[in-house]
N, C-alpha and C positions, 0 to 999 in steps of 0.2 A: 504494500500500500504506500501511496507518497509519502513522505518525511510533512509533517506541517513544517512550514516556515521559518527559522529566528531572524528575524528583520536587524539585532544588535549589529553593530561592525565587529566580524570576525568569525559570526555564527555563520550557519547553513546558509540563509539566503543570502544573492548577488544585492547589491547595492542598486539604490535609484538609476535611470540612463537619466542622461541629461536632453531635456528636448531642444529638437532643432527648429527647419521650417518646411511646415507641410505646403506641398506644391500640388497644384490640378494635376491630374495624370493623365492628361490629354485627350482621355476619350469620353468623358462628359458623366461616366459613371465609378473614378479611381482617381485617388487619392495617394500621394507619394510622401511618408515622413520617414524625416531625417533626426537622427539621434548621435548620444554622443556614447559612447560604451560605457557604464559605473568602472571605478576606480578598483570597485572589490566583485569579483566575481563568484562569492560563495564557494564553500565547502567542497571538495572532489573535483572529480575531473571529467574531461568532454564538453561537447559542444555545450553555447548557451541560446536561448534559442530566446527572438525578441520580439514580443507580438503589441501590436498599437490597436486601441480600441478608440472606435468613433463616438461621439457624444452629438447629437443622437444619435440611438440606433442601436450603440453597442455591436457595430460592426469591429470586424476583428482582421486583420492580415498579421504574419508570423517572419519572419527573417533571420539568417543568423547575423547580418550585417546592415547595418544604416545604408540606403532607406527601407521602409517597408511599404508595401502597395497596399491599400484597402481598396477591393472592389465592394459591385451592389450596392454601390453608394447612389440615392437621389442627385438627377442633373437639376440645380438651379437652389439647393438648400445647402445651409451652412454648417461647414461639421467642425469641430476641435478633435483632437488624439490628443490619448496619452501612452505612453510606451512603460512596458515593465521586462525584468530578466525572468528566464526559466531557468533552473540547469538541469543537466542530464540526470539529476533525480526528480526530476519533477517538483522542486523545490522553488518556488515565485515569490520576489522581492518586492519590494513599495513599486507604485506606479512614479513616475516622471512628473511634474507636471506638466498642464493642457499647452499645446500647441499655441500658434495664431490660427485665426479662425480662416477655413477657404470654402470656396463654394466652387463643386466641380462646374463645368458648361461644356456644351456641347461642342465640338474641337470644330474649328472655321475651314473646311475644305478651299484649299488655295485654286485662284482662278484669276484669270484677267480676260479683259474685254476693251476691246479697240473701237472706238467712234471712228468710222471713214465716211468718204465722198464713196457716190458707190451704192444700189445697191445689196446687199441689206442695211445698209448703211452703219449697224452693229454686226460687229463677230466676236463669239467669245470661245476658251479655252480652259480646259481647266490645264493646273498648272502646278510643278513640283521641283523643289529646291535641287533635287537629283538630275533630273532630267528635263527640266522646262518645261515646253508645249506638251499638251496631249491631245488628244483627238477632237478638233475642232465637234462645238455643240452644235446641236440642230438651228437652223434658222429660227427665229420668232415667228408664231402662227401671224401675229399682228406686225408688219414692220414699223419702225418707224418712215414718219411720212417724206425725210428728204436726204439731205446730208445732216451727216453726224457730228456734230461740233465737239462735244466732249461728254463724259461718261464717268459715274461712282457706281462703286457698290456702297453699301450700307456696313455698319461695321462688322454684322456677323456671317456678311457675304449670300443675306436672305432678298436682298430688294438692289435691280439695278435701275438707273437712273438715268436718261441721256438728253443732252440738248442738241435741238436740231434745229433746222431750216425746215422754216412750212411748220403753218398751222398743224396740230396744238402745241409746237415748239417744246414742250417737255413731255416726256412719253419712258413711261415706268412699268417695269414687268418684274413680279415676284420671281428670283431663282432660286433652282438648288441642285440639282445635277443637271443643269441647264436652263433654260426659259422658261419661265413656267405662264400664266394669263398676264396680259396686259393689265393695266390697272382702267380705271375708267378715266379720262382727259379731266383735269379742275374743272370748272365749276366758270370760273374766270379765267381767260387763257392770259400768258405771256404775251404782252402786244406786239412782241416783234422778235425775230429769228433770235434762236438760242445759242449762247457761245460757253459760256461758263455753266457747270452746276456742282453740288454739293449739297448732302446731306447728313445732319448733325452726328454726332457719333451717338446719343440717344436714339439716334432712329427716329425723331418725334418734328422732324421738318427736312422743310425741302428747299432750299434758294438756286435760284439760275440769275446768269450776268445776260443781257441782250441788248439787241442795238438800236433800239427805241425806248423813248422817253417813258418811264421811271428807271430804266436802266435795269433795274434789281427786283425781283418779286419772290415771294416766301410763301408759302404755304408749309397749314399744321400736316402730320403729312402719320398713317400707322399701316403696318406691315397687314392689318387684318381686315381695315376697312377702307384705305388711299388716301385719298387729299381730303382736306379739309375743307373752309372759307380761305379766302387769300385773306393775309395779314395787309391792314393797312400799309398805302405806301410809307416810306419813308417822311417826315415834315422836309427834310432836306435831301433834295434827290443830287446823286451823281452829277456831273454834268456832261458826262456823252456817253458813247456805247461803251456797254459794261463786257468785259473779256473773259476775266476770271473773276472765282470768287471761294471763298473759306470762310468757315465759322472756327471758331477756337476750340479747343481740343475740351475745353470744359461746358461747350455752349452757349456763354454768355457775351459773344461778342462774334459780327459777321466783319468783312471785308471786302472791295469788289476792287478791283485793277478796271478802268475806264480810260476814254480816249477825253481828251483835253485837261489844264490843270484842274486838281491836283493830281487826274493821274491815278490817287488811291484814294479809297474813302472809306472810312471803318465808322462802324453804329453800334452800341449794346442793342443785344439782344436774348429776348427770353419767348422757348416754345409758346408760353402762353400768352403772352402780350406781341411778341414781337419788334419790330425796330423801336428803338428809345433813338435820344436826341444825338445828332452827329455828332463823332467827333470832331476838337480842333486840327485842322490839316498839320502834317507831318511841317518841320522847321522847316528843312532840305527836303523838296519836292526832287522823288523823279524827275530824271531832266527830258525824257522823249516820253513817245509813241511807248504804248506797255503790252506786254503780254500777259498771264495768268498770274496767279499769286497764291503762296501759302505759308499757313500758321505751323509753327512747331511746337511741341508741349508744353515748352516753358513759353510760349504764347510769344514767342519773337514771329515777325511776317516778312516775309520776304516778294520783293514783285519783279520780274522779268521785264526789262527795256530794248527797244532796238539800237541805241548807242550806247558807247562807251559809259562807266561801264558792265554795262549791261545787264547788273542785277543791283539791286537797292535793296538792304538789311534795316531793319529796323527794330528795338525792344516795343513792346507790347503790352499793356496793361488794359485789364477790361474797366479797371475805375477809375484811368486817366488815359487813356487812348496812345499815342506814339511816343516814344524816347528818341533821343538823339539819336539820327541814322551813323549805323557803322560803318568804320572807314573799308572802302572798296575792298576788296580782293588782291591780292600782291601780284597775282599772277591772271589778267585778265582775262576774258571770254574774245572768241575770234570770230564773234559773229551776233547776231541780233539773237534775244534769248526770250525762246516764245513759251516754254519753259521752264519751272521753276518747281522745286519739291524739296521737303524735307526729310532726313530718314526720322521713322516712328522711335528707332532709338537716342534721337535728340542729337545727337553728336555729326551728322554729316548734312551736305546741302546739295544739289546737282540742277545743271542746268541744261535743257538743250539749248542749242546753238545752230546757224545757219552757216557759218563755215567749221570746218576740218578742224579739232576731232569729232564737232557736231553733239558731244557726250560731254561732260564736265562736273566734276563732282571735288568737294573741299570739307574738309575738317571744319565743322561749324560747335561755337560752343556761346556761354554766355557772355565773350569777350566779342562776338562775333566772329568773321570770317580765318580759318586757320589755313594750315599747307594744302596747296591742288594735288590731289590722288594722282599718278600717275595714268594717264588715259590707256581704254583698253586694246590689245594687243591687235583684236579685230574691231575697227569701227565701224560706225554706221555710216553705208552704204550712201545716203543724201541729207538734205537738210535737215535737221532736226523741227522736230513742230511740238510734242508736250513729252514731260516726264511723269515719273513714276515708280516711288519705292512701293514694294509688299508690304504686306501690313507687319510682318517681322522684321525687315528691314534688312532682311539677306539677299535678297534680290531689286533689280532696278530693271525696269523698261523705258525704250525710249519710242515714239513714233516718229515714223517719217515721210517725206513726199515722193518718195517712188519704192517699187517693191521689195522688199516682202511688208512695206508700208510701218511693222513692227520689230523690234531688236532687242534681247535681255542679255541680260548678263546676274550671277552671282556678285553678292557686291558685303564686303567686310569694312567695319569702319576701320582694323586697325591696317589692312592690307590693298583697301579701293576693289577695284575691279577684277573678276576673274575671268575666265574662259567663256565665251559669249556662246549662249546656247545655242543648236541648232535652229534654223528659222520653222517656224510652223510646218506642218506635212501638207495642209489646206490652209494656203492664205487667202487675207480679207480678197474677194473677188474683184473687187477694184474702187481706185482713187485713196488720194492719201490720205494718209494716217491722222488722226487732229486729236481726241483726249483717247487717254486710259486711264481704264478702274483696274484696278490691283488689289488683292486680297490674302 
């Protein structure tokens, strides 16, 4: 029969583990803790065997070594572990204490999607840090109605989003191992062709940039039901066509890259009210013609120019609008930069570019811009037109004006760019390349 326990230091049972940090285990129902081994391993000899119990639930996984997996875990509920020792007599010591608290989710099947001229005017793939492209998805039953300006996924890769040319100018289809129903057109269209879009990382709106007057339009926007009412316009509208556009990584704040000064325009904003009052325009305006634009976590924005040079950094706050733009690049861009991304890991920036290497990518931190990555071994083929990190930030897309219209590569922040993946097996069937969604 087992030994009960002496918990004393010295007796039979092993000592407390020290607990570590439990992590999602990727598949939506498993859970990974990490522990530290007790100092005293109890009484006798042989393995010590280390099992973590979940709170709730009382779920249990066993290991002889840190980490331990708990499966049968609830996707979207919140668990604590605590880990305790066995030894080969069956002999079980104090529990650890509880972990931090995780909540497994459902794993985000990686994919990207190309806005082209062309149609179907969308093509999408799914997509793996291993091997890139996969096998081009089926067409959308519904297409959209022109050319594709640019293209989001949503953050958990369930709803893709595209701006186009021609009425209804935004046009939204649920995915998931491809296209799934259109959604139904607003309610209130965009009044004029779509070039920019984005959607909150709540999920819970929708903004496009276009080349008519209000520039910017928003809608509440939910994966189960679609668009809402449009959000009031702006009190202060843009003052030309809107290009690109981003919300901040928290929500609370949009921005759109437009044609004449300032060039950029940023608004607070909240899913439920919508635009608040402009901000004051950056000190140092862009000096040209812009291209797209985006926010990075620590909420710095960044906007793409066709001159010298060529990208404009700026710090970011949602309850005071722009800081001091940061000093240029050391190493400039060789072409108009249409544009502009951040990686999700905070730490890098990339640009497309209209001349050679067309690709560009730099150490970005809260000092702004650092050293240029060395460009990759194979570049892009013609001009560059948008970029695009994955939502991990291990890979980068770029599009472009002649075929395969697409180009990725692997991409490290501490090493830049790797080996550029095979081009699609089925490329976009034609015209160029203009946004991607990356996921």
């Amino acid at each position: 029969m087992p030994i009960i326990g002496i918990l004393s230091s010295g007796g039979l049972a092993p000592g407390a583990p020290t607990i570590g940090t439990a992590t999602d285990g990727g598949t939506g129902t498993a859970v990974n803790v990490a522990f530290t081994v007790p100092s005293y391993l109890g009484k006798g000899s042989g393995t010590v065997t280390y099992t973590a119990t979940s709170s709730p639930s009382s779920l249990t996984g066993t290991n002889t070594s840190s980490p331990i997996s708990v499966t049968g875990l609830t996707t979207g509920t919140a668990y604590t572990f605590t880990v305790k020792a066995t030894t080969s007599y069956s002999v079980t010591g104090a529990s650890s204490a509880a972990s931090n608290s995780v909540t497994p989710v459902t794993p985000v099947v990686q994919k990207i999607a190309l806005a082209h001229q062309g149609s179907p005017y969308i093509t999408a793939y799914p997509f793996s840090i291993a091997s890139g492209f996969g096998t081009k998805y089926a067409d959308p039953a519904t297409l959209p109605a022109y050319t594709g300006r640019d293209a989001k996924f949503n953050s958990l890769g369930t709803v893709l989003a595209i701006a186009n040319n021609n009425s209804p100018r935004i046009t939204v289809y649920a995915f998931a191992s491809g296209f799934g129903t259109k959604y139904a057109d607003p309610a209130t269209l965009p009044t004029a062709n779509g070039y920019g879009i984005k959607i909150t990382t709540a999920g819970d709106a929708i903004g496009i940039a276009h080349s008519g007057s209000p520039y910017i339009t928003a809608y509440p926007f939910s994966a189960s039901t679609g668009f809402g009412t449009k959000y009031s316009n702006p009190s202060t509208l843009p003052t030309g066509t809107g290009y690109g556009i981003d919300f901040t990584k928290a929500d609370n704040a949009v921005a759109i890259s437009h044609g004449n000064n300032p060039r950029i325009t940023g608004y607070p904003f909240s899913s439920s009210t919508g635009f608040g009052t402009k901000y004051a325009d950056p000190a140092s305006l862009p000096a040209t013609y812009v291209g797209n634009l985006a926010f990075n976590a620590s909420s710095d924005v960044a906007i793409g120019q066709t001159a010298s040079p060529y990208v404009s950094a700026y710090p970011f706050s949602s309850s005071t609008g722009f800081g001091t733009k940061y000093s240029a690049a050391a190493s400039v861009l060789s072409g108009r930069a249409y544009g502009v991304a951040f990686s999700p890991l905070n730490n890098a920036i990339a640009m497309s570019a209209s001349g050679s290497p067309r690709i560009n990518a730099y150490a970005f931190s809260g000092s702004g811009f650092g050293t240029k990555f060395s460009n990759p071994a194979t570049l892009p083929g013609a001009n560059g037109q948008r970029v695009s990190f994955n939502q991990a930030g291990d890979a980068i897309a770029i599009s472009q004006d002649s075929s395969p219209w697409i180009v990725a590569y692997p991409f490290s922040s501490s090493t830049g760019f790797g080996t550029k993946y095979a081009d699609p097996a089925t490329i976009p069937t034609a015209g160029q390349g203009n946004g991607i969604a990356f996921i």
